[in-house]
N, C-alpha and C positions, 0 to 999 in steps of 0.2 A: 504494500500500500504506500503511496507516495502521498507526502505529505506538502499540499500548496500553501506557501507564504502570499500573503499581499503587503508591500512595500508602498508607501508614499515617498516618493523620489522628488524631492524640488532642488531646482537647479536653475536658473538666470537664463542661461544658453540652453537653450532651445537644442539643435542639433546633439548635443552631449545628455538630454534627455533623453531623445529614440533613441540613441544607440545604446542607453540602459537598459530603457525599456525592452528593446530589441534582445538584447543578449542576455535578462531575467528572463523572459518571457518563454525563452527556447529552455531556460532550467526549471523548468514546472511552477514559475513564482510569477503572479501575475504582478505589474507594477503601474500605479498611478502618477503621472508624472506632473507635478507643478512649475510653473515658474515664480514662483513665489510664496511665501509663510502664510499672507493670508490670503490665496486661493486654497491651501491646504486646509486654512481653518474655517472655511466654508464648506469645503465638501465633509469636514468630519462628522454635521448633522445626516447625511445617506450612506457614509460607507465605514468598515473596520478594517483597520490595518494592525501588521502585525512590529512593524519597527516604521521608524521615519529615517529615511538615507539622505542628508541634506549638505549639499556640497555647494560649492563656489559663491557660498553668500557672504555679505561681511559681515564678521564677528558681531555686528549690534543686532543686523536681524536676524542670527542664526541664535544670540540668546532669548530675543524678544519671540523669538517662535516655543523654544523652548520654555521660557516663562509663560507663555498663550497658551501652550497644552497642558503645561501642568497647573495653571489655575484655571482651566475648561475641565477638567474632573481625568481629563485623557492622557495615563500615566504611560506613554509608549517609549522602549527604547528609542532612541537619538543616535543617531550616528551620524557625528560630524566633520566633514576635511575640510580643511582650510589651509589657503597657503598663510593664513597669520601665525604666529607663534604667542602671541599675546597671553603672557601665565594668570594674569587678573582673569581674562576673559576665560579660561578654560575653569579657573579655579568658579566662578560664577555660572558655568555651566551645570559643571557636577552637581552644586547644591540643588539645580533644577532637573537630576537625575538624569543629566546623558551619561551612555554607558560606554562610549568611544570616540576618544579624540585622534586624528588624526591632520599630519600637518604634509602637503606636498607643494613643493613650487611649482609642480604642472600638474593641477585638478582637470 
């Protein structure tokens, strides 16, 4: 039995979106892809996911998203890349319970 994830995927660039989407999609994980925190926090009134993968945002709205779902009741893992290194901004994540930081200069 195989077991499908659903992923809310936001990401700015568009193109690096489908080709997430694209290549979950083909490993049994269906993925919703945003371009932004709060298109995400609009569609969480119709759909459940199972992590949020949120890449190439800057560091204020990748915490303001994180802050937005966990005081919307929606405690989802976070997984964040970024190319900041920012120790404040990570250390202010975590208290909003993301469960992976990641840092790359080419997200």
């Amino acid at each position: 039995m195989v077991t499908q994830y659903t992923i809310a995927y936001v990401n700015p660039d568009h193109l690096a979106g489908e080709l997430m989407t694209f290549s979950l999609d083909s490993a049994q994980t269906q993925v919703w892809s945003f371009a932004d925190a709060e298109e995400l926090m609009r569609s969480l009134r119709s759909a459940n996911f199972d992590c949020v993968l949120a890449a190439n945002l800057p560091v204020g709205d990748m915490l303001d998203l994180e802050c937005a779902l966990h005081d919307s009741g929606h405690h989802l893992p976070v997984i964040g890349v970024s190319e900041s290194t920012d120790v404040q901004a990570l250390v202010d994540s975590l208290r909003y319970g993301r469960t992976v930081w990641g840092s790359s200069p080419a997200v």
